[in-house]
C-alpha positions in Angstrom: 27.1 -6.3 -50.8 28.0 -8.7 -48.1 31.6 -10.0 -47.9 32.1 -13.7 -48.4 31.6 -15.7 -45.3 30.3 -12.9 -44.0 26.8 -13.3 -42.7 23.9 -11.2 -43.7 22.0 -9.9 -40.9 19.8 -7.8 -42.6 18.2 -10.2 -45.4 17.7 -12.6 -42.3 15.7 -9.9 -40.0 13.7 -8.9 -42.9 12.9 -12.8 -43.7 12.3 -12.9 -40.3 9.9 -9.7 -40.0 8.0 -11.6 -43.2 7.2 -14.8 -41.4 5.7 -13.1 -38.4 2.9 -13.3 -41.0 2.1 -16.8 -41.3 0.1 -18.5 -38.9 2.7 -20.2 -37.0 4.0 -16.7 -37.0 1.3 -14.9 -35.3 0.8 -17.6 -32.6 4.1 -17.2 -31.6 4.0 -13.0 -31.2 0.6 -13.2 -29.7 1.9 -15.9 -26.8 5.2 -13.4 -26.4 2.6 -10.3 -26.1 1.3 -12.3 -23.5 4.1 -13.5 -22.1 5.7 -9.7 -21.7 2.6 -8.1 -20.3 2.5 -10.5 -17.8 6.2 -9.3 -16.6 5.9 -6.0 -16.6 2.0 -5.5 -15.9 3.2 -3.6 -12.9 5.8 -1.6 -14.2 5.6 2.4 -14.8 7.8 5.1 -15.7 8.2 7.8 -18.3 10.1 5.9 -21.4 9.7 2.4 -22.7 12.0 1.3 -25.8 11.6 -1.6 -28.1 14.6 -2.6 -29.7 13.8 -5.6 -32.2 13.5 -6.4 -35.7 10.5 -4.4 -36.8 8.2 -1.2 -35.8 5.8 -3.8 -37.0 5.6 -6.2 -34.3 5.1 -3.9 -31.1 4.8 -5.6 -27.3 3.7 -4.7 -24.2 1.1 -2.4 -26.0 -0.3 -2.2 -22.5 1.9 -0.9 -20.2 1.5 2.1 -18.2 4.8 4.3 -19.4 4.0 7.9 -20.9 6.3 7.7 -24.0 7.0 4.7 -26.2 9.8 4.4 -28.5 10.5 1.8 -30.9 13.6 0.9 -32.9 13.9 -0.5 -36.9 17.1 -1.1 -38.4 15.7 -0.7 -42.0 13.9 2.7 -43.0 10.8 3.1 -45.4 9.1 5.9 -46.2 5.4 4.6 -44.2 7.5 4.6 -40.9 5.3 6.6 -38.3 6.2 8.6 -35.2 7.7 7.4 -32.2 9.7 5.2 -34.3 13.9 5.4 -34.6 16.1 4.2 -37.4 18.8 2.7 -36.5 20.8 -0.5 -35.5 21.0 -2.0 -32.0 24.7 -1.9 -31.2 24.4 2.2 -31.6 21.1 3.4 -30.1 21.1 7.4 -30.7 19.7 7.6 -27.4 21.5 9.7 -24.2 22.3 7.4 -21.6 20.1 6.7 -18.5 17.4 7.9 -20.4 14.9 4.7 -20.3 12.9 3.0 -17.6 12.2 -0.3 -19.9 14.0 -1.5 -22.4 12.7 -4.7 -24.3 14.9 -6.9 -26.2 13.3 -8.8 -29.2 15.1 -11.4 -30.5 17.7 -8.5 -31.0 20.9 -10.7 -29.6 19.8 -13.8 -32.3 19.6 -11.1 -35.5 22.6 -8.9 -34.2 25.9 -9.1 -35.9 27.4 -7.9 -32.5 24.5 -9.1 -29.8 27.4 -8.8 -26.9 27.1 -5.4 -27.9 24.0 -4.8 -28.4 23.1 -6.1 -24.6 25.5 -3.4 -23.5 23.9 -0.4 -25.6 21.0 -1.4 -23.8 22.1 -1.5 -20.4 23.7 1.6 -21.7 20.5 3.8 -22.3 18.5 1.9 -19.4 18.3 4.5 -16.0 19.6 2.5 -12.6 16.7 0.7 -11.5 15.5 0.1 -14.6 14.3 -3.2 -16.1 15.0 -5.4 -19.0 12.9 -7.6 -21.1 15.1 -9.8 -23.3 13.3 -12.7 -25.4 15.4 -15.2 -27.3 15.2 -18.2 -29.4 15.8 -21.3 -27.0 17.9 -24.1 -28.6 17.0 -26.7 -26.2 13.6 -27.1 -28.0 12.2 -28.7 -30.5 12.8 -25.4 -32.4 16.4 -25.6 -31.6 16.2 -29.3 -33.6 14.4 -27.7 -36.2 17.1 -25.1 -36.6 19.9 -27.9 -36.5 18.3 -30.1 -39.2 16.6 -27.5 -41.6 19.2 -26.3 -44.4 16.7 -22.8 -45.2 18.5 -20.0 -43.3 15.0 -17.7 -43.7 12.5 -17.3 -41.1 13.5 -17.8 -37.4 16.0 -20.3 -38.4 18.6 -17.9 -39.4 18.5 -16.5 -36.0 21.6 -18.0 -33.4 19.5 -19.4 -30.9 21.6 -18.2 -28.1 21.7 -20.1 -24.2 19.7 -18.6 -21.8 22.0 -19.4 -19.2 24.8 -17.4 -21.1 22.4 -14.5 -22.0 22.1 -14.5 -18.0 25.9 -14.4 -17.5 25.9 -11.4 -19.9 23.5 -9.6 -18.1 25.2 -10.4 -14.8 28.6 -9.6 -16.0 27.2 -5.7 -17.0 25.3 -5.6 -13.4 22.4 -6.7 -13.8 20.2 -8.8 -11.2 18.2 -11.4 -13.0 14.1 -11.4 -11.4 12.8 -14.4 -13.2 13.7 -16.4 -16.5 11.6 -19.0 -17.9 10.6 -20.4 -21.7 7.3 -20.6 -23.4 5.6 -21.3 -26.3 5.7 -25.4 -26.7 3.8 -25.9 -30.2 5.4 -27.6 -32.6 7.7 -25.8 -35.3 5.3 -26.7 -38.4 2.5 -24.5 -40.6 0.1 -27.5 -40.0 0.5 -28.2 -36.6 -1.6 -24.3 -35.9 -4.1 -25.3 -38.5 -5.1 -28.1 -36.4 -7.6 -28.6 -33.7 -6.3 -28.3 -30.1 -2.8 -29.4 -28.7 -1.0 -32.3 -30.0 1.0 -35.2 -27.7 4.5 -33.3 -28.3 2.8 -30.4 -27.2 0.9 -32.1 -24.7 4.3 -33.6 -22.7 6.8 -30.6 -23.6 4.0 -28.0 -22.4 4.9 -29.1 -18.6 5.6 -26.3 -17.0 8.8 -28.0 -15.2 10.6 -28.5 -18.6 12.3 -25.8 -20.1 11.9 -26.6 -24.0 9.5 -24.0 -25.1 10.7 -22.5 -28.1 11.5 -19.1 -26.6 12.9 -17.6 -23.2 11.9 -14.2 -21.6 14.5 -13.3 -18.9 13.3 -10.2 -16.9 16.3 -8.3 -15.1 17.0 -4.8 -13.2 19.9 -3.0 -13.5 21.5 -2.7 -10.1 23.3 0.8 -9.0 25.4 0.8 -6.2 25.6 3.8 -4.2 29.1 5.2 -4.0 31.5 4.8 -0.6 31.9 8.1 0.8 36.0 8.8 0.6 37.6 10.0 3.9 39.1 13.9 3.7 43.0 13.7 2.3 44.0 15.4 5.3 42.9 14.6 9.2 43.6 17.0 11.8 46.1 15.2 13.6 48.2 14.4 10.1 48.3 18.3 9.3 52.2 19.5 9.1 52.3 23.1 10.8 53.3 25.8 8.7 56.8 27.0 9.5 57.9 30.0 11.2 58.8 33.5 9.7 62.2 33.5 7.3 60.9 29.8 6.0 58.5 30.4 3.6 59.2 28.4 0.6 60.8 24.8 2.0 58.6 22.6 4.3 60.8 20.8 7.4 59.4 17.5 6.3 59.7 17.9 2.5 62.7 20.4 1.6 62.4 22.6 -1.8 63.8 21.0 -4.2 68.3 21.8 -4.4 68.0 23.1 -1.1 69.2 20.7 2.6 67.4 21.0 5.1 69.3 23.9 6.4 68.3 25.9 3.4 71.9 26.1 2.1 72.1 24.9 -1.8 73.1 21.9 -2.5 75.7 20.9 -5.3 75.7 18.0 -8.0 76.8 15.4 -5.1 74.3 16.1 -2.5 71.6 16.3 -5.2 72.6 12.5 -6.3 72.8 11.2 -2.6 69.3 12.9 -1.5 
């Protein structure tokens, strides 16, 4: 049971999952397929990690990593191999363990996306890069969203600012490659049942107007190398032992209720030294 007020993540990333089915549905995941493999067509290494709403809706299918690991935050007894249970603001995962890590729509379905972004950058090796998609609400999606009282689907998603999904990843040291939006078909079942592009489709496609209906931000996780600290001591700083019959009291720091004499001191002395 979810609290009042509270909102109910899980219901919304299983509708979610559900309309990937429809036809506007599956236009939209085959253009962000697309759209991914074009990012990281170059990119190799030994793990990639999908963490989104479904082991059902795999991307970058195509890219040349030896092991690929995907992430559902609701189990079922049909889930195959390869695939972890779990939700995206606790990855069971070691850290610096990953070579690509893609997010799908995980910051709009995430009760915590701020945290989510950080388990990511968390598990993700230095050098490593990040995929994040994310709902756009400049778009006519993001209208859609606004005047559409149903909360299933991709409407009960945020729709999260690029430029503040940038900020995050800049703020946890991340260097951001390229960031763009896609997909400018309308937001309506029919408008994919009909034949070719429509006007809206026609003037928001430009590619110099950034109202598709999603974002794909593509960022590497900068390491620094560390500053190499100079020695504590230098050779001309080092304080010469002292002589035989002082062992135990330095000249320039004097055991402690002894003067520099090496007579003891009494309650006076000790307050005014």
């Amino acid at each position: 049971m979810t609290p009042a007020g509270e909102i109910d993540y899980s219901a919304r990333q299983q509708s979610f999952e559900s309309w990937f089915q429809t036809p506007l549905g599956r236009s939209l995941l085959a253009d962000q397929r697309a759209c991914v493999d074009h990012h990281i067509q170059k990119l190799s290494g030994a793990r990639q990690l999908q963490v989104g709403l479904s082991h059902r809706l795999p991307l970058a299918s195509t890219a040349d990593f030896s092991q690929r690991i995907l992430t559902t935050p609701m189990w079922n007894s049909a889930i195959p191999d390869g695939v972890a249970v779990c939700d995206a603001d606790e990855l069971p995962f070691p850290g610096d363990s990953m070579d690509l890590v893609i997010l799908h729509h995980t910051a709009d379905f995430s009760p915590h996306p701020h945290q989510a972004l950080r388990e990511a950058s968390r598990v993700l090796r230095g050098e490593g890069m990040m995929v994040l998609i994310g709902f756009n609400p400049f778009s006519l999606w993001g209208l859609r969203k606004l005047a559409s009282r149903h909360r299933g689907g991709p409407w009960g998603g945020r729709f999260m600012m690029k430029r503040r999904m940038e900020d995050w990843l800049r703020l946890l040291d991340f260097s951001v490659e390229s960031a763009g939006s896609s997909f400018f078909q309308v937001p309506l079942q029919r408008a994919v049942l009909s034949d070719g592009p429509g006007i809206v489709e026609r003037v928001c496609g430009n590619r110099f107007l950034p109202v598709g209906a999603y974002y794909c931000i593509l960022a590497k996780k900068r390491v620094y190398s560390r500053i190499p600290r100079k020695p504590v001591w230098q050779g001309k700083k080092v304080i010469a032992m002292p002589g035989r019959g002082a062992v135990g009291a330095s000249l320039s720091y004097p055991g402690k209720g002894r003067n520099r004499s090496g007579a003891a001191l009494n309650h006076n002395q000790l307050e005014e030294y």
